[in-house]
C-alpha positions in Angstrom: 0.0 0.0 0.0 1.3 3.8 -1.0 2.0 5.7 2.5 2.9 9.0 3.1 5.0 10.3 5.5 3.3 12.5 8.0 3.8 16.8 8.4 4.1 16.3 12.0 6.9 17.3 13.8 6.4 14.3 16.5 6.6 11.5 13.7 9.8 12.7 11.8 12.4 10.1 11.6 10.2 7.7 13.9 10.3 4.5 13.1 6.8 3.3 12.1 5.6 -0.7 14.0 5.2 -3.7 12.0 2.2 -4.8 11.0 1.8 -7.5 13.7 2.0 -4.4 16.4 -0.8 -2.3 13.9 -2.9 -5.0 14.0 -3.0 -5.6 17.7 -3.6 -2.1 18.0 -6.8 -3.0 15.8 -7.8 -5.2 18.0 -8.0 -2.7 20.8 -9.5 0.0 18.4 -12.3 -2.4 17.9 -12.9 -2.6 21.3 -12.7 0.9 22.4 -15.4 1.4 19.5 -17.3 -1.3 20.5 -17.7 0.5 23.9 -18.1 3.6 22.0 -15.4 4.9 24.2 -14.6 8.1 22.3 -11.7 9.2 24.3 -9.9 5.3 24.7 -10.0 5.4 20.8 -8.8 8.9 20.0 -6.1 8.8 22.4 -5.3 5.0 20.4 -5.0 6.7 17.3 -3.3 9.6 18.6 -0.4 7.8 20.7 0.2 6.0 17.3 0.5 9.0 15.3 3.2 10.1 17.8 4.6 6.7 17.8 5.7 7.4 14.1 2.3 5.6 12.6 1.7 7.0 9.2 -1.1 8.7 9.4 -2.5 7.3 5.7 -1.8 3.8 7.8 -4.1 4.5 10.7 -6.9 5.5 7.9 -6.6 2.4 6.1 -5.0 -0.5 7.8 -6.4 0.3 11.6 -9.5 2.5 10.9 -11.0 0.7 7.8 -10.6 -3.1 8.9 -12.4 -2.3 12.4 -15.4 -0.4 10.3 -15.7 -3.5 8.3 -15.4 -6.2 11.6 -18.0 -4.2 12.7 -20.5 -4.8 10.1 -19.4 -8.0 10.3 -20.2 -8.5 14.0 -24.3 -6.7 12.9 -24.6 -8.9 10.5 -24.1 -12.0 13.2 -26.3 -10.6 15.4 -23.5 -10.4 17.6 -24.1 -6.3 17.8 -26.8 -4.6 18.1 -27.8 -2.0 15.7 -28.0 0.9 18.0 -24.3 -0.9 18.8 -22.6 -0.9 15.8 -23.8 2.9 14.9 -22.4 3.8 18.0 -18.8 2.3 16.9 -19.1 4.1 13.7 -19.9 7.7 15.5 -16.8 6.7 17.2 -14.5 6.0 14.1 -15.9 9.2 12.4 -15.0 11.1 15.5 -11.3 9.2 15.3 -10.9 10.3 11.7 -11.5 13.9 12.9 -9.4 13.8 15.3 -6.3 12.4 13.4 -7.2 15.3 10.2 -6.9 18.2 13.0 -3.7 17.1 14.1 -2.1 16.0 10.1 -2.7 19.0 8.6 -0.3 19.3 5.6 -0.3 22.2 2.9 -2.4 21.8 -0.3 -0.2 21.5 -3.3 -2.1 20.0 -6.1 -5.7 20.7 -7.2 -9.1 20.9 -5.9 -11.2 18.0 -5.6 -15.0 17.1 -4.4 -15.8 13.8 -3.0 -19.6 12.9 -2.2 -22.0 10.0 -1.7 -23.9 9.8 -4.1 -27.9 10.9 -3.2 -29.4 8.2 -1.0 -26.2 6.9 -0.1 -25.9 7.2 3.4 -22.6 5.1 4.6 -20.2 8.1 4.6 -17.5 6.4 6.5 -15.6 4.8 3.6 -16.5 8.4 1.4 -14.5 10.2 4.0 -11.5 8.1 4.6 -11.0 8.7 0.6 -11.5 12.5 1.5 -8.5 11.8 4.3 -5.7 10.2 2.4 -6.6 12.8 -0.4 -5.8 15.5 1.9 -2.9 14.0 3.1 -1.7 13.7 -0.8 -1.3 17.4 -0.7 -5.3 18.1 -2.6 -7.8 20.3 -1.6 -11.0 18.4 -0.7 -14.4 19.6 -0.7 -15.8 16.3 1.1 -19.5 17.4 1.1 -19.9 13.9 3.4 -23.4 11.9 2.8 -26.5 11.5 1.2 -25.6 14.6 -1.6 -28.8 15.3 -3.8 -27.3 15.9 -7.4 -28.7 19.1 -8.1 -27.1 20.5 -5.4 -23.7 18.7 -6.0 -23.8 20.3 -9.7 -24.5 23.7 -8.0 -20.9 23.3 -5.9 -19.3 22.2 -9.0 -20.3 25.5 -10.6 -19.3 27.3 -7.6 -15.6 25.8 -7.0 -14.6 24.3 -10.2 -12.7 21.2 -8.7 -10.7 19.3 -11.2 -12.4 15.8 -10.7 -15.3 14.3 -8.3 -14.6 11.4 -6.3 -18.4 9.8 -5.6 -18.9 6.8 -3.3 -21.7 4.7 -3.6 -22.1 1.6 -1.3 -25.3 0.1 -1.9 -25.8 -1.4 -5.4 -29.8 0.1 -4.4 -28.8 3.4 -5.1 -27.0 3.2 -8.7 -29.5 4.3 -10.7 -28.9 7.6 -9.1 -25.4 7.4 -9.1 -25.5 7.0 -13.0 -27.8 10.0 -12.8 -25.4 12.4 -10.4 -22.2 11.2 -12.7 -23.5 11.7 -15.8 -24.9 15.7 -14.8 -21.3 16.2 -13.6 -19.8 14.7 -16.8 -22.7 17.1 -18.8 -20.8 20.4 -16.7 -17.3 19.2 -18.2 -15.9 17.3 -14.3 -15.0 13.9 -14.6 -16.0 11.2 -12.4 -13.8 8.8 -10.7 -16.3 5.5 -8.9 -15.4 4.0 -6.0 -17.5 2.1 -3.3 -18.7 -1.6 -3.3 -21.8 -0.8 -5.0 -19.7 -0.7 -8.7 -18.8 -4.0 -8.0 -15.7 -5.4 -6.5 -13.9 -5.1 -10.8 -15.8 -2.1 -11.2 -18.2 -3.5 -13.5 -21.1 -1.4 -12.4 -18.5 1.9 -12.8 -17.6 1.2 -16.5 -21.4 -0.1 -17.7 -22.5 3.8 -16.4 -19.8 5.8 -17.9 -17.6 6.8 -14.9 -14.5 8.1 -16.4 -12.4 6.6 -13.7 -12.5 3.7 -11.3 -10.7 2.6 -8.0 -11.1 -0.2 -5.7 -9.5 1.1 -2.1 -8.9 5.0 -0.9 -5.0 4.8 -1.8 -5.9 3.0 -5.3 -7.9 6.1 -6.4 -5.2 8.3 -5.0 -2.1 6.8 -6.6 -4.4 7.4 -10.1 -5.3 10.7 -9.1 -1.7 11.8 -8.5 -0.9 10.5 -11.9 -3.2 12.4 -13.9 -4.5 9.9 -15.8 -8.6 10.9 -15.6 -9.8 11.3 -19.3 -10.9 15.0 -20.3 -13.1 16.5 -20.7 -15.8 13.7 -20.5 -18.3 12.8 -22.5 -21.4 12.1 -20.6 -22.6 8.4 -20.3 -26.0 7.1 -22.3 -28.7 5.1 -21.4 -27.8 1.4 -21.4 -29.7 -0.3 -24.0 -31.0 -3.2 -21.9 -33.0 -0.5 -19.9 -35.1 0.0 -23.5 -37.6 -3.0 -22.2 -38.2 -0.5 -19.1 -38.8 -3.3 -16.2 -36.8 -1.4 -14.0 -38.9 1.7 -14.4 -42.4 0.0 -14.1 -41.3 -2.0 -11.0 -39.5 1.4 -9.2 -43.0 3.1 -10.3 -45.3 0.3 -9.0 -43.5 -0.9 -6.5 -46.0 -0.6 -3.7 -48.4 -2.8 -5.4 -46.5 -6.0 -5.8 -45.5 -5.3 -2.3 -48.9 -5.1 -1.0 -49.9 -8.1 -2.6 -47.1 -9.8 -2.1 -47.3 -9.2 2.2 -51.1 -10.7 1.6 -50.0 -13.6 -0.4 -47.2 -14.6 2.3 -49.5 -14.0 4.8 -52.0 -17.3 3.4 -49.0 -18.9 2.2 -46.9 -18.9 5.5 -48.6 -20.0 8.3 -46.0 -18.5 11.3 -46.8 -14.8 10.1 -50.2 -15.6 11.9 -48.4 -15.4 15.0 -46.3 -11.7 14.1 -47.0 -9.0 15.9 -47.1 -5.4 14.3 -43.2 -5.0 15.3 -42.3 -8.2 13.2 -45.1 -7.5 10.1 -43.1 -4.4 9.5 -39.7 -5.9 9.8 -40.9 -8.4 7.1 -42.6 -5.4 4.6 -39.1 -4.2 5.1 -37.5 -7.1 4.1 -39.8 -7.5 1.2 -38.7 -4.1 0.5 -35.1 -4.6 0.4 -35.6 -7.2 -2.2 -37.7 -5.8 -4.7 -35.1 -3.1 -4.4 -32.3 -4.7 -5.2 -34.1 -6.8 -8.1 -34.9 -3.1 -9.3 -31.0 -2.4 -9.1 -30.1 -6.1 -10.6 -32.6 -5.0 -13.3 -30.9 -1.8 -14.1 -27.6 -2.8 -14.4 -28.5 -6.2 -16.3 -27.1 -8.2 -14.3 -28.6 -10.9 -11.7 -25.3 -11.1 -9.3 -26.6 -7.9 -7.8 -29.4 -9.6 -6.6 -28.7 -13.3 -6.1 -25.4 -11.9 -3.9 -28.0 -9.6 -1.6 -30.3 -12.8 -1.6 -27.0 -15.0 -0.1 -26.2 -12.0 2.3 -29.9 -11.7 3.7 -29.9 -15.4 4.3 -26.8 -15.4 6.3 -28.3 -12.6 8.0 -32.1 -14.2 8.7 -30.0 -16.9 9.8 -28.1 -15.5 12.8 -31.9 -14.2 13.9 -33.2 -17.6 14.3 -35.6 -16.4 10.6 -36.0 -20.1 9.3 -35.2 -20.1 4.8 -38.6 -21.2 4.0 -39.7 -17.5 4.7 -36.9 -16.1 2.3 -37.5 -18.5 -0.4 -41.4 -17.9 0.0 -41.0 -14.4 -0.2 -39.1 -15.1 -3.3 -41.8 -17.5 -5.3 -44.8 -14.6 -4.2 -42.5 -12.3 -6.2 -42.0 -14.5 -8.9 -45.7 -15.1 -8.9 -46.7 -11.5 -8.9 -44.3 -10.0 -11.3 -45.9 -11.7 -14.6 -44.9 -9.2 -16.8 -41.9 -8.8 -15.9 -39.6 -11.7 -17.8 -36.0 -10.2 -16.8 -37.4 -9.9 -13.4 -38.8 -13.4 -13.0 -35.6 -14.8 -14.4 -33.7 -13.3 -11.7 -36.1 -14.4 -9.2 -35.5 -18.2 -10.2 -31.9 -17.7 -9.7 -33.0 -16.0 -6.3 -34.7 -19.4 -5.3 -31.6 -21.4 -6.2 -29.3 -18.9 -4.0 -31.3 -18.5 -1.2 -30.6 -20.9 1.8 -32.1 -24.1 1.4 -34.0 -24.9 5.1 -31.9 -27.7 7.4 -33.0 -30.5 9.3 -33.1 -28.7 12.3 -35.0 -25.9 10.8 -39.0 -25.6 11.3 -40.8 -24.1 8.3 
């Protein structure tokens, strides 16, 4: 990984820990976090930096592997929700603190990085923000959840070289293509990052961003080589999006939902027992998935979905949810969406990657 030495007169000529020591530093991080004990983790990340820890290090090899071990630890229902945004408050706070105290002198250009509108996991958008500061750019980081109207009103306003925009959730793509392309239209390119362009960048190329990057220090070694095209050309329509079953389900989707919560409800005798806390958990749930056949849809490609489908099980799983109620979900859509073909294709392979139910399972 690129590292940069930091401005700070307390790390000069100090000599920076392995790896092994970083890492056991993670594993105190994570708990500090885990406590949301702001003060234990600052003065960690701190007491590193004055330790001769590169401050691009802390971002990326302490910072980032905790964010990610904590979503790890939601997803097994081994932290609580209210837990695990706690630990991120924490790690934002942590970033902060480490920024205030590496401060070094912009030499290059101007840059804006942004989540893309409905995007609301900032944390990865900043770090980017972080390590391109410490690369000697000036960052606009304009942080989460950026409507693009008011992204393309900045960009008139500041006139940044390039725009950095994270996306997350493969959910919110279609208005990533939509932000990307009004920023290519004003003459700024676009470089893609985030795990919603997939983990190639597939996603990135099929919508015209000029520019992809898999990690923060990737998209900052191409950055400090200049290598963006220019001025851009902004990105079309894709042609599979010509049969328009992503636009009827977005538009309609509250009425194969409805249906589909009064279907499962006949079909799947335990929801006779939910109460109103658990019958919105599962319209949720119902949600999620016809969202991300919508996003599957728009980038023509079942992956998107049948990888939520596998993620959701694992998740349903650590919850005591038994598979049937995933795969029944899955056939009422199937069963609903009859004019849909793409749709119902994907919703076969759905069925075949969803978690069959075990022995030990009731259904």
């Amino acid at each position: 990984m690129s590292t940069l030495s930091n401005t700070s007169p307390s790390t000069a000529g100090a000599a920076a820990p392995p790896l092994t020591a970083l890492a056991e530093a993670g594993e105190r991080y994570l708990e500090h976090i885990g406590r949301v004990d702001e003060f234990a983790a600052i003065d960690l990340v701190l007491g590193l930096l004055e330790e001769g820890v590169n401050a691009e290090r802390l971002l990326l090899e302490l910072i980032a592997p905790a964010q990610r071990r904590v979503g790890e630890l939601w997803a097994a229902n081994e932290w609580s929700i209210a837990r695990e945004h706690g630990a991120t408050a924490v790690s934002e706070r942590a970033v902060a603190a480490i920024a205030a105290r590496v401060r070094p002198r912009p030499t290059r250009g101007r840059l804006t990085v942004a989540c893309t509108d409905g995007e609301y996991h900032a944390l990865p958008t900043r770090l980017l923000a972080e390590v391109l500061r410490l690369r000697g750019w000036r960052v606009d980081f304009l942080g989460a959840n950026v409507p693009g109207p008011h992204l393309i009103t900045h960009l008139h306003q500041t006139g940044p070289d390039a725009v950095a925009l994270g996306c997350a959730l493969a959910t919110r793509l279609p208005r990533a293509h939509a932000t990307l392309t009004a920023c290519q239209a004003v003459g700024v390119p676009v470089m893609a990052g985030g795990a919603a362009f997939g983990a190639d960048g597939r996603y990135a190329r099929l919508l015209g961003a000029d520019a992809w990057a898999p990690t923060a220090d990737a998209a900052a070694d191409r950055l400090e080589r200049g290598d963006l095209p220019g001025p851009p050309s902004p990105a079309g329509t894709p042609a599979h999006l010509g049969d328009e079953e992503y636009t009827h389900l977005t538009r309609q989707r509250a009425e194969p939902l409805t249906r589909a919560m009064e279907t499962l409800a006949r079909s799947y005798p335990p929801m006779a027992a939910y109460d109103s806390h658990q019958l919105d958990a599962t319209a949720a749930d119902l949600g999620h998935l016809l969202d991300f056949l919508a996003a599957a849809l728009y980038v023509d490609d079942a992956p998107v979905f049948t990888g939520f489908i596998g993620w959701t099980g694992a998740v349903l799983a650590a919850r005591a949810v038994p598979a049937e109620a995933l795969r029944v979900g899955l056939r009422v859509f199937h069963d609903e969406l009859r004019d849909f073909p793409r749709a119902r294709h994907m919703l076969v392979q759905g069925i075949e990657a969803a978690p069959v139910p075990g022995a030990d399972q009731e259904t």
